[in-house]
Every structure is written in C-alpha cells, then in structure tokens.
C-alpha positions in Angstrom: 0.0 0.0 0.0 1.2 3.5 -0.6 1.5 5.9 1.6 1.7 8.8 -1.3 -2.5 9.0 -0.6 -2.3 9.7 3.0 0.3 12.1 3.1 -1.4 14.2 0.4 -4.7 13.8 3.0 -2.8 15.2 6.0 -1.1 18.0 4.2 -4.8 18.9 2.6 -5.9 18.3 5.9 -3.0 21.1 7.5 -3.5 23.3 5.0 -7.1 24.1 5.8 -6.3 25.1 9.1 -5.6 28.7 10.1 -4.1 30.0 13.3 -5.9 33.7 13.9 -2.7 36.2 15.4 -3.5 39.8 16.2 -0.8 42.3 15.2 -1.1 45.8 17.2 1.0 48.7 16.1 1.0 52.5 16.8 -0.3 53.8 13.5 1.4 57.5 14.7 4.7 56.1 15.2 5.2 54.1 12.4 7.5 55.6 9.7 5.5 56.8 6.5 5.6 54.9 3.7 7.6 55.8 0.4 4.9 55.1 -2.1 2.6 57.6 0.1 5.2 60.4 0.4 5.0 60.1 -3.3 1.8 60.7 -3.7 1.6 63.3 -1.2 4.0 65.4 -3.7 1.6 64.8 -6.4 -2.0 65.0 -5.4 -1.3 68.4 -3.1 -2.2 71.2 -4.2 -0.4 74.3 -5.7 -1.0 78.3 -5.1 1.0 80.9 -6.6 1.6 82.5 -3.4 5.1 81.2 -2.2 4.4 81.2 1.4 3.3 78.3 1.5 6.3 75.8 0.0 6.1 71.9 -0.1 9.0 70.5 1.1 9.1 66.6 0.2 11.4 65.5 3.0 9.4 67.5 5.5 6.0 65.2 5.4 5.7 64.4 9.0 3.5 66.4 10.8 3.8 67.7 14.5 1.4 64.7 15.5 4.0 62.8 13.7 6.7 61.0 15.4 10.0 60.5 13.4 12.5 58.2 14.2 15.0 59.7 11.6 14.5 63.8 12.9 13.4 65.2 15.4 10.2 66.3 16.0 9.3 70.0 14.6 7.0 73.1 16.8 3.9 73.4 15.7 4.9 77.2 14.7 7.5 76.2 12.7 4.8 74.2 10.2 3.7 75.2 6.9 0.5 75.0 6.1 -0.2 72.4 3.3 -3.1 70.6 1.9 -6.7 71.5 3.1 -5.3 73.6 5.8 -4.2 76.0 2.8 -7.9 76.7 1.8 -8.5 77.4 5.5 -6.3 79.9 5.7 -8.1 81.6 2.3 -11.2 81.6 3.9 -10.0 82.8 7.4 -7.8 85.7 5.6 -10.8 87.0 3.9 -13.1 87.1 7.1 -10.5 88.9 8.6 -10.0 91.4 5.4 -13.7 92.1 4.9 -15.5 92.1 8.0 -16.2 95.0 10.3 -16.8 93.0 13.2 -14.5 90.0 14.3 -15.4 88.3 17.7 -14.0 84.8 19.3 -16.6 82.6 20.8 -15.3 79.9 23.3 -17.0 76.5 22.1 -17.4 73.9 24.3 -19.0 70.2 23.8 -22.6 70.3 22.7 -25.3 67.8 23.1 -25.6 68.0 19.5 -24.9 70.7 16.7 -28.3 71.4 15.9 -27.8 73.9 18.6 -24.7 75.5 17.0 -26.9 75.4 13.6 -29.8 76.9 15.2 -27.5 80.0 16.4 -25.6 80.2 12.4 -29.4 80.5 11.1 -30.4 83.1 13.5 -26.9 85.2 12.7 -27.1 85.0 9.7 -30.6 86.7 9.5 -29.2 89.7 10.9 -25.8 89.7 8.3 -23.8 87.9 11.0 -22.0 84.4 11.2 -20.3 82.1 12.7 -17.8 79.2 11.6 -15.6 76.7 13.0 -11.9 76.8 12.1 -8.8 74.6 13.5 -7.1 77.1 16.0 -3.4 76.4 14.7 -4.9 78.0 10.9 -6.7 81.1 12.6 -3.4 81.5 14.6 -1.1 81.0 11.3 -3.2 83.4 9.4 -3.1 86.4 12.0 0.2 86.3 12.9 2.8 89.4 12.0 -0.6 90.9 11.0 -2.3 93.7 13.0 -4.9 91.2 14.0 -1.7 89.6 16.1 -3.5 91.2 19.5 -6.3 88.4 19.2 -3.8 85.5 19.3 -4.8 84.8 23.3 -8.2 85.0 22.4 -7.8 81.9 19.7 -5.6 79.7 21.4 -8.0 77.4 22.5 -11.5 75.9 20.9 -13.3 78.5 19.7 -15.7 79.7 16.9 -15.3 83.1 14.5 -18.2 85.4 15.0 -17.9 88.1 12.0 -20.5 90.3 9.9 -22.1 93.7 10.7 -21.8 95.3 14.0 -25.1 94.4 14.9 -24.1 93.7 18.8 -27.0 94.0 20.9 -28.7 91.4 18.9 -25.6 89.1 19.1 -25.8 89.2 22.3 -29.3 88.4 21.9 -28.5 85.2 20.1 -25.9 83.9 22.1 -27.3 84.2 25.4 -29.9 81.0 25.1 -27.1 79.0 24.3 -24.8 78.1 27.1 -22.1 76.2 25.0 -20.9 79.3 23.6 -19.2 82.0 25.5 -18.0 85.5 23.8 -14.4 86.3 25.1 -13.8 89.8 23.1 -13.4 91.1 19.1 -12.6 93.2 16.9 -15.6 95.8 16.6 -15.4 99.0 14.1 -11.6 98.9 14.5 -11.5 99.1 18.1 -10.4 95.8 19.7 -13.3 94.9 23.1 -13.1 92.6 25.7 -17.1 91.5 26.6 -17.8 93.5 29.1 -17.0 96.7 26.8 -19.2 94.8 24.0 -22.3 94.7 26.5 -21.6 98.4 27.6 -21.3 99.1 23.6 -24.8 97.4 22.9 -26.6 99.1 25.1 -25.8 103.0 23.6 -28.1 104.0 20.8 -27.7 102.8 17.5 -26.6 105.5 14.7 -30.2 106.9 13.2 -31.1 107.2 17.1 -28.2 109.1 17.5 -28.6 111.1 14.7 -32.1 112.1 15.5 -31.5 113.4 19.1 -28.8 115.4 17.5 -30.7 117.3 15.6 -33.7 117.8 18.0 -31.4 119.3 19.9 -29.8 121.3 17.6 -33.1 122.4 16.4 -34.3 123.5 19.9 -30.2 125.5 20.4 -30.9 127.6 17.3 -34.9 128.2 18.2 -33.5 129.4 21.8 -31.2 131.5 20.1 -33.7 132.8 17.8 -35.9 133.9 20.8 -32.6 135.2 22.6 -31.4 137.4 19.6 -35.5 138.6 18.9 -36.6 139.5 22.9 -34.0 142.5 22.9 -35.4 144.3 19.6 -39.0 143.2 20.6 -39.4 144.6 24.0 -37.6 147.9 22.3 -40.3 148.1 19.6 -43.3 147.2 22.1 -41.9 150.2 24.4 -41.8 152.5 22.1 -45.0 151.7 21.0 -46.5 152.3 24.2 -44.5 155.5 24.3 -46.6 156.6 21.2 -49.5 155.7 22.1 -49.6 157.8 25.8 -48.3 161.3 23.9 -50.6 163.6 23.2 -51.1 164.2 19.1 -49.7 167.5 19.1 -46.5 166.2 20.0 -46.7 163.4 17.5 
C-alpha cells in the first residue's frame, strides 16, 4: 500500500487550518511609507503665493513622530493641503469684516444647537464658523490682528459680519455652549464687558435724531434770545406813542 494518498490527505488536511494572530501597532509612530510620500507630492495642491512651499522631506506632521529627525514646533509648520484653503477663507473674514469676535466652544449635546444659532446670525448679516485654532493663529500672525492670538488659542468659533451687537448678544445668550471672550468691533479691539456696555448705547439713526432735535431746539433758543431785545424795544416805544398827546406826535 502506498503511503503517497495519506500524506497528500494530512497535508490537505494542514493546509485548511488557520491560526488567527492579532498584530497591534501604533499607527502615529510608524514611519511613512515611500509610495505615500510620493503621492503626497503629487496630489497636493499648488497656489501661486510662495508662502506656502512643499517640502518633500518634511512630510511628517507635528502629531507625527519621526524616528530619523526630530520632531518640529507646531509654529514652525507650513501650512499644506486642506489647511491652505482654511487659511483663504479665514484671511478673507478677517479682510472684509467689520466686526470679528472669538466665541469659546465647548462640547454640545448636539450641533443642531450650534446650527440653530448660524441661522439666527445669519438673519441679521452675522455668522459664525468653526476653524482649526493652529490655521486662525497662522493666518493672523505678523498681521495687525496679532493682538487676538490669546483669544484663539484654544476651541473657539469666528463670529464676523455687521456690528449688529446687541442682537448678538441676543442670540448667544440661550445658548450656554458658547461664550463670547472679546473682538474686533469698528476697529477698536473689546473685551465682553465693553461689547455689553457698547450694545446698550443708541444705534446711529437714534443718535442722529436726538442730535438734531437738539440742535433744532439751540438755534430756536437762540432765535428767541437774539428777537426779545429788539421786541421789547419796539413794544416800548410803541406804548411811548400811544400815551403822547397828538400835538407832540
């Protein structure tokens, strides 16, 4: 008998059997593969504005670990990729609007809440929009929005459009998830207390209106002042006339 039959059976047999093993790695610390580098290089994408610079042998990011170089500050990146449309959008929020506020965001039940306070804004030619911190930081720094830095540094939200600040304030207070820490506001940089004093004064046609009651009521008082003098002379001397006899008229 031949034992060629059975030996095929128990390798068959061996074959079929397969011995599970789970393999755990660190996805973040595990160098970067060539064939992705390369396609990094390609599939980025490119702006005429030379700020921003792709360097192929910097890939790794700050979250990235790097075996071969050490690791970079996150001040020292360039921006690259999707983060470089970020900053487009940021920079023209900051270049167009007359009223930039920060807007500490904090974890919400759910973002129908958030939602619910962009619709209301934006009713009233307002908005707001959520942006990583390290783009808003990158695109105001050496700029003269470079005061707002501390106010940035953390979670927040940009809250630009017109200075409409009372009913900002309005809109925001329902919600307790957002919190206004200060802005930018006609040019003149607030911290929230000074927005709440500044949304209580009269808005401009207000203003404008008590300004010229008044100076309607100044030049009718001086009218009456500059008149009472000649009037009283020309009722005296009427009365004068009146109690002299005609001969002496």
């Amino acid at each position: 008998m031949s034992l060629l039959p059975i030996l095929q059976a128990d390798l068959r047999q061996l074959s079929t059997i397969v011995i599970p093993k789970r393999f755990r790695y660190h996805w973040d610390k595990r160098p970067q593969n060539k064939h992705r580098v390369k396609l990094l290089q390609v599939t980025l994408p490119r702006f005429k504005d030379n700020r921003f610079k792709f360097e192929p042998n910097e890939v790794e990011t700050y979250e990235t670990e790097n075996p071969y170089r050490p690791m970079k500050k996150k001040d020292e990146l360039n921006l690259h990729g999707l983060d470089v449309l970020l900053y487009n959008e940021v920079s023209e929020i900051f270049n167009t609007s007359p009223m930039i506020c920060a807007c500490l965001r904090t974890d919400m039940p759910t973002m129908d809440m958030f939602y619910k306070v962009q619709y209301e804004l934006r009713q009233h030619d307002m908005d707001i929009l959520i942006y990583p911190s390290h783009v808003i930081m990158f695109t105001i720094k050496d700029t003269p929005y470079d005061a707002m830095k501390p106010l940035f540094d953390q979670n927040c939200a940009i809250l630009f459009g017109k200075p409409n600040c009372k009913r900002m304030l309005s809109i925001l207070k329902p919600n307790p998830y957002l919190l206004l820490l200060g802005g930018l506001v006609d040019g003149k940089y607030m911290s929230k207390n000074e927005i709440e004093s500044y949304s209580k004064l009269p808005n401009l046609d207000e203003s404008r209106a008590k300004l010229c009651s008044q100076l309607t009521s100044l030049s009718s008082s001086t009218y009456e002042l500059l008149r009472a003098p000649s009037a009283g002379l020309a009722s005296s001397l009427g009365e004068l006339a009146k109690g002299m006899p005609e001969n002496k008229k």
